[in-house]
C-alpha positions in Angstrom: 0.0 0.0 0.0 1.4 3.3 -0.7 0.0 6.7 0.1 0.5 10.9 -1.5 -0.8 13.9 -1.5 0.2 16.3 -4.3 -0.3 20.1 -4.6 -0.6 22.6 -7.2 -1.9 26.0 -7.1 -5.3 25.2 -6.3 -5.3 21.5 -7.4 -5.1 18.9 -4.8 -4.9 15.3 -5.2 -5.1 12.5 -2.5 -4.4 9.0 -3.2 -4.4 5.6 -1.3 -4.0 2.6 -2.7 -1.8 0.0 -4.5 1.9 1.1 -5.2 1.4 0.7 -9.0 -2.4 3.3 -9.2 -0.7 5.5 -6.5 2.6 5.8 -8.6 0.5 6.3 -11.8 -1.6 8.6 -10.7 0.9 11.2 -9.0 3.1 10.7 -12.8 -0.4 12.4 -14.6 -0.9 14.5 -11.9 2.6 16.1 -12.0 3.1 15.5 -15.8 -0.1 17.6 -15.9 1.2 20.4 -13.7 4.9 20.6 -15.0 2.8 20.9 -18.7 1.0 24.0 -17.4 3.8 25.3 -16.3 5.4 24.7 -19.9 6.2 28.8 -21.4 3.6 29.4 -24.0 0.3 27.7 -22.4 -2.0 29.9 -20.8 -4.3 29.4 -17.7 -5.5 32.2 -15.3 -3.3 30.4 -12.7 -5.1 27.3 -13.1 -8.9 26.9 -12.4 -10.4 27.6 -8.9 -11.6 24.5 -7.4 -15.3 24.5 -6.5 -14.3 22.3 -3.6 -13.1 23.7 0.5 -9.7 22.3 0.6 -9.1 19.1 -2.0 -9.4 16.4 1.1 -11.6 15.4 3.7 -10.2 14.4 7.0 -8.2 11.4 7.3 -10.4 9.5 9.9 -13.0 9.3 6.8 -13.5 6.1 4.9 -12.0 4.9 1.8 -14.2 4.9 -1.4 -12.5 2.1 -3.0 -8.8 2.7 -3.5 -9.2 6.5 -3.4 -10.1 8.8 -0.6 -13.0 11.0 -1.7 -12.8 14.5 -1.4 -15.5 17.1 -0.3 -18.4 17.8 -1.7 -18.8 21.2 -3.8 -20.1 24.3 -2.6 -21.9 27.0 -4.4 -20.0 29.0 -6.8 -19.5 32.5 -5.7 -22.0 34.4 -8.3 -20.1 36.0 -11.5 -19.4 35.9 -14.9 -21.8 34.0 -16.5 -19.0 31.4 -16.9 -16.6 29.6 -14.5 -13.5 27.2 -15.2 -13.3 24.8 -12.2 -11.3 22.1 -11.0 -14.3 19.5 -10.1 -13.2 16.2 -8.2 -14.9 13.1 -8.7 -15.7 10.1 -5.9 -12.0 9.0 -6.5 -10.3 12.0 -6.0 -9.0 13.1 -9.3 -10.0 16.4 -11.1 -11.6 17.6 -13.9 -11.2 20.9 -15.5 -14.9 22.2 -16.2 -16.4 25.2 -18.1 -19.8 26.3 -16.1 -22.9 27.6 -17.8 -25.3 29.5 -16.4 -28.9 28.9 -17.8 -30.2 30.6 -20.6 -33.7 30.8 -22.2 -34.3 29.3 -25.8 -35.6 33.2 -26.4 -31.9 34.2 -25.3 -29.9 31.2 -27.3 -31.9 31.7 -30.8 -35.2 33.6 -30.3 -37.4 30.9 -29.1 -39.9 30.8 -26.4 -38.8 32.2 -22.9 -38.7 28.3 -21.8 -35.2 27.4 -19.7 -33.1 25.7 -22.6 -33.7 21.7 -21.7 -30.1 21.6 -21.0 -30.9 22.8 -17.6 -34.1 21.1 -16.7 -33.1 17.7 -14.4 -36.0 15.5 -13.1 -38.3 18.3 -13.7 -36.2 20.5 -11.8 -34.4 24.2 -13.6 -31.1 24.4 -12.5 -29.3 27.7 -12.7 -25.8 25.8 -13.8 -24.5 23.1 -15.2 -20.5 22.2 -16.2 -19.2 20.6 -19.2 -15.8 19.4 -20.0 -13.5 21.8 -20.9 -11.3 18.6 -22.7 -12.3 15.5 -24.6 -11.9 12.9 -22.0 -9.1 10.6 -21.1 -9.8 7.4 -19.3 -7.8 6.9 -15.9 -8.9 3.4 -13.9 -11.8 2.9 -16.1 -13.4 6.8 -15.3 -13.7 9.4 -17.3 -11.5 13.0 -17.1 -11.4 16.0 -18.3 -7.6 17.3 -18.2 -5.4 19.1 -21.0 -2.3 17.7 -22.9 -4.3 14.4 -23.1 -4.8 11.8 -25.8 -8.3 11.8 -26.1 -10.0 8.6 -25.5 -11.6 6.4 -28.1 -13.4 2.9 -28.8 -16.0 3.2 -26.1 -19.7 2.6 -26.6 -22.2 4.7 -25.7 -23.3 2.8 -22.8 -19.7 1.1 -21.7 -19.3 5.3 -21.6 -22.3 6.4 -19.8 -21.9 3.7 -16.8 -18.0 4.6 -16.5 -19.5 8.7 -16.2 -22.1 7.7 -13.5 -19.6 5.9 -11.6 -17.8 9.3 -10.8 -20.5 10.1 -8.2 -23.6 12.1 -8.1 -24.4 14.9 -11.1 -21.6 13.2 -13.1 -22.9 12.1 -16.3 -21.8 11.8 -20.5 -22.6 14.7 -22.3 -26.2 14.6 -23.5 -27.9 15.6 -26.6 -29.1 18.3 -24.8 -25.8 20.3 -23.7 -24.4 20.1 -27.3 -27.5 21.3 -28.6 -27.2 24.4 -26.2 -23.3 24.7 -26.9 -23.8 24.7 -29.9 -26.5 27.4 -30.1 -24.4 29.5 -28.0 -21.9 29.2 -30.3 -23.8 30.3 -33.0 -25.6 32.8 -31.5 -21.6 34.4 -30.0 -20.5 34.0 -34.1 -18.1 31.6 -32.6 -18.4 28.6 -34.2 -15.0 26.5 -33.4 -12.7 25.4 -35.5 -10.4 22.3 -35.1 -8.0 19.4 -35.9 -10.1 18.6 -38.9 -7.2 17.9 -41.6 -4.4 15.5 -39.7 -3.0 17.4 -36.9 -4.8 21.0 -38.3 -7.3 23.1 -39.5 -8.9 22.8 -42.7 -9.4 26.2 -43.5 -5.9 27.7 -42.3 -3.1 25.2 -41.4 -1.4 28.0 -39.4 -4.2 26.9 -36.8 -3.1 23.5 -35.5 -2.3 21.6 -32.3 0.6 19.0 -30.8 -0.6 15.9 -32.7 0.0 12.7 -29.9 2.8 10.3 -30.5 1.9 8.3 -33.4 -1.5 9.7 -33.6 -3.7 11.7 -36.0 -5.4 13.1 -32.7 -4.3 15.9 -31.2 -3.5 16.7 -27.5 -6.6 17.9 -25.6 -6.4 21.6 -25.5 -3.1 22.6 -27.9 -5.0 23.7 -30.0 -5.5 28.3 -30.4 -8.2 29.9 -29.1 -10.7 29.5 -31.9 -10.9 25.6 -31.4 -13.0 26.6 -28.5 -17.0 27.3 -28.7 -16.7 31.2 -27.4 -12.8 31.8 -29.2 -11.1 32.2 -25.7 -8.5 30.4 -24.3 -10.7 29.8 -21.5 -13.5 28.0 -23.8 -14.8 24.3 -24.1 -12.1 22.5 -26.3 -12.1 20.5 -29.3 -15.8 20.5 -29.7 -15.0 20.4 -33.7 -13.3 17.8 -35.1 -10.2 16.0 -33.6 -12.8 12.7 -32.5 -16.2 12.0 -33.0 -18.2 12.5 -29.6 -20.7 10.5 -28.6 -24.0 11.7 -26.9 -26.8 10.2 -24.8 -30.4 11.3 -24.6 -31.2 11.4 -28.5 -31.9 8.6 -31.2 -34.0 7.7 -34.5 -35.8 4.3 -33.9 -37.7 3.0 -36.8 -37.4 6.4 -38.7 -39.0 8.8 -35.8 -36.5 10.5 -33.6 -36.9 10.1 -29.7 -34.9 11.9 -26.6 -34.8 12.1 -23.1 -37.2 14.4 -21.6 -35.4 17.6 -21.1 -31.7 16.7 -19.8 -32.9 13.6 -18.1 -30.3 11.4 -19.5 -28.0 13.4 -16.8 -29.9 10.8 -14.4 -28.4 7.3 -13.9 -32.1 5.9 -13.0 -33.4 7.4 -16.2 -34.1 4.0 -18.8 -32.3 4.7 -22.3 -31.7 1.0 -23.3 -32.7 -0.1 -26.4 -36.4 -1.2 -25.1 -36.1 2.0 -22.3 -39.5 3.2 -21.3 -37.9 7.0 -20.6 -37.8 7.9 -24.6 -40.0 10.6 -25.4 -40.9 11.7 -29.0 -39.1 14.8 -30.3 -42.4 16.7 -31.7 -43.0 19.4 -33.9 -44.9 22.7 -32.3 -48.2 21.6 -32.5 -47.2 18.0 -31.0 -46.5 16.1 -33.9 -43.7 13.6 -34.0 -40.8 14.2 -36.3 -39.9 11.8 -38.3 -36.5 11.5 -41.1 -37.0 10.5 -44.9 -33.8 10.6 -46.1 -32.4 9.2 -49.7 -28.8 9.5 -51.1 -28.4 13.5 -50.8 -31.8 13.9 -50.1 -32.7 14.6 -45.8 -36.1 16.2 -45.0 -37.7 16.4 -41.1 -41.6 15.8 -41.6 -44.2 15.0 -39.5 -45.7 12.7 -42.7 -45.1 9.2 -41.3 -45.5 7.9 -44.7 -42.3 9.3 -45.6 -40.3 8.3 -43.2 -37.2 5.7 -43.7 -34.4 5.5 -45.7 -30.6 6.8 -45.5 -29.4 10.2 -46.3 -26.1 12.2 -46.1 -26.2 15.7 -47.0 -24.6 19.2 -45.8 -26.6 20.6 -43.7 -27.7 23.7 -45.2 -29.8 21.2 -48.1 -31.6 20.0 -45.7 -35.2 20.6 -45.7 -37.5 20.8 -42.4 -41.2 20.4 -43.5 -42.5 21.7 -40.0 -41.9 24.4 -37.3 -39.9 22.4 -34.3 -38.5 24.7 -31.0 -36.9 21.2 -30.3 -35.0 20.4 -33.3 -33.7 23.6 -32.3 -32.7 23.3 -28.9 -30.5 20.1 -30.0 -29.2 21.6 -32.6 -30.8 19.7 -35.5 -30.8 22.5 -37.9 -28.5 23.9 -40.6 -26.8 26.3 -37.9 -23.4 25.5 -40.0 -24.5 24.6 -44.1 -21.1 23.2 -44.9 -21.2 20.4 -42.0 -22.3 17.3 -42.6 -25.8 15.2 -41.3 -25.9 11.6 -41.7 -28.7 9.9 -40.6 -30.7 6.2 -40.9 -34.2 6.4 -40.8 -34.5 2.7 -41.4 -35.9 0.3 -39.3 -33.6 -0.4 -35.9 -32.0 2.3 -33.5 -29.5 4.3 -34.4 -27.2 7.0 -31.9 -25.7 10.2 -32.3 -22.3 11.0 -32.2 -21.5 14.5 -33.8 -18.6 17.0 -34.4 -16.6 15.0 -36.5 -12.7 13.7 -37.0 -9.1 14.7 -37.6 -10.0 14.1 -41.4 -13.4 15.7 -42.2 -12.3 18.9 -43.5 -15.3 21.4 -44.2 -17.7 18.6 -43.2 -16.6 18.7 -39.6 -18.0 21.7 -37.1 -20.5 21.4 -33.8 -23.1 21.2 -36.1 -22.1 18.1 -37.1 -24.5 15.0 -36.7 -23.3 11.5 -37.5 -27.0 9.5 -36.2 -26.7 6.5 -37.9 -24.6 4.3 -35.2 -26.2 1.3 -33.0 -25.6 1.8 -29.9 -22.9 -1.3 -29.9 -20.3 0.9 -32.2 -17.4 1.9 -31.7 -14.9 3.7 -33.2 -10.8 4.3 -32.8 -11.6 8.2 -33.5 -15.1 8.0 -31.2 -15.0 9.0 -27.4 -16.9 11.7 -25.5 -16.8 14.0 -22.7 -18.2 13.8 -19.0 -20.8 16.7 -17.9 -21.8 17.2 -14.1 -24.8 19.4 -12.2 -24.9 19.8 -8.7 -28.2 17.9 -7.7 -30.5 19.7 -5.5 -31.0 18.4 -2.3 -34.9 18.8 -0.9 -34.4 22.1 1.1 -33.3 23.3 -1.7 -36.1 23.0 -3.7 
């Protein structure tokens, strides 16, 4: 058994455990601090923890080989963003962008309705926090740190069981939060660039990041400042090509495309599976289900079920929307960037969404992206995802 504690700035980690996960976990910890020391990398003297002190007292119990570290606080009110330092159940960070909640009238002139992004279990939250990185796997749990290889191969549920194991409010990214990065984006005129040609930007090959060792990937958050969803060095990373990410909370089934209500796939109990009683129909304005036909080049949302089926790729600004949908809004199911790409399988069987595209899409890659033609068993070398996390209300709060 060996035992550390490590400190940096305002980053604290606490392990106890096995010689071999104690010795690797202190090398990332201090690789990851000597590389934001490294002249040239920029971080407002690393993120502000959310948490009292980085450890609880020793007396307190082990959760598995880690000790777990406090619980968060509130966030001093601000900005209407935050980058934290957010531990998880076994004591290792995260770097986190929080979002304050926005109206779908604010994000693209849509009803005054809380964007779904911040609607848990029926409940509005004021906040959530996304990954600021693509995430890297460390003991089987998913983290969002920079200078990483991002993950890949993973499923979509393999993924969304190894978030939920972080603790409470940890989760994947849903359908939901892209849509509403994704809209923000848009609505700032910041849509992000990326590693979208080998190691670089399509457009301008001046923009590029530090590819990993043998790797067409690059290393999470190299990249400048307009590879971020806002154009700050302070933004979510990555969020256009580099890997495919996949998302929970949407699907097409049989040609009719389903989500979670509101952000409920944020909630382990909520039933997603293939036969999950939890999907609800993503509807038109009046109510109406949406459904796909889709045909070579040819993608049209409709509400006429005789139409739906089929298989379609297309850029997004030919695709046609027969109907008025607030929804296919909010998750960013519209032509928000025309040159990316939308593949999607409207024939018979489920089919998942993984979206932003690869290191080799070129003008096909952006947020926009949508790739929702995967069963929910793929997995890809250039797939993986990113972990999001809300701080669940407890009753008095409510």
């Amino acid at each position: 058994m060996a035992k550390v504690k490590l400190d940096y700035m305002s980053l604290s980690m606490r392990a106890e455990g096995s010689d071999d996960m104690v010795r690797e976990l202190s090398g990332r910890f201090l690789d990851m601090a000597d590389k934001y020391a490294a002249p040239g990398f920029y971080f407002p003297a690393l993120p502000p923890s959310v948490f009292e002190d980085g450890c609880r007292d020793p007396e307190e119990l082990n959760t598995g080989d880690m000790k777990p570290l406090t619980t968060p606080k509130e966030v001093a009110p601000g900005a209407d963003w935050d980058v934290v330092a957010i531990y998880d159940d076994a004591g290792i960070p995260s770097i986190m962008h929080r979002f304050r909640r926005m109206s779908n009238k604010e994000l693209f002139g849509g009803s005054d309705k809380p964007h779904p992004a911040f609607i848990i279990g029926g409940e509005v939250y004021d906040e959530i926090y996304i990954s600021v990185y693509p995430n890297v796997m460390i003991n089987g749990k998913p983290y969002s740190l920079p200078f990483q290889k991002p993950a890949g191969n993973i499923t979509l549920d393999d993924f969304s069981k190894a978030c939920f194991s972080k603790g409470e409010g940890w989760h994947p990214m849903t359908a939901a939060e892209w849509g509403f990065l994704a809209n923000l984006s848009l609505k700032l005129g910041t849509l992000p660039h990326g590693n979208t040609d080998y190691g670089a930007w399509h457009g301008d090959h001046k923009e590029h990041g530090q590819k990993a060792p043998n790797s067409n990937r690059t290393l999470t958050g190299t990249g400048p400042e307009t590879w971020t969803h806002d154009h700050t060095k302070t933004g979510v990373h990555d969020l256009c090509g580099n890997i495919w990410e996949v998302l929970a909370g949407l699907r097409i089934k049989n040609g009719v495309l389903m989500v979670a209500a509101n952000n409920d796939a944020a909630l382990p109990e909520t039933d997603l599976t293939q036969c999950g009683d939890d999907w609800k129909l993503l509807t038109d304005d009046k109510g109406a289900p949406v459904y796909v036909s889709a045909s070579g080049s040819e993608i049209v949302f409709t509400t006429d079920n005789d139409e739906a089926g089929g298989v379609g790729s297309s850029e997004w600004g030919k695709v046609k929307t027969e109907c008025k949908s607030e929804m296919l809004k909010e998750y960013a199911l519209f032509a928000g960037e025309e040159e990316a790409y939308c593949y999607i399988d409207a024939t018979e069987g489920e089919y998942i969404p993984f979206r932003g595209g690869y290191w080799g899409d070129g003008e096909s890659a952006g947020v926009f992206y949508l790739h929702l033609d995967c069963p929910r068993s793929n997995s890809w070398t250039d797939g993986g995802g990113r972990s999001a996390f809300f701080k669940k209300k407890q009753k008095a709060e409510r």
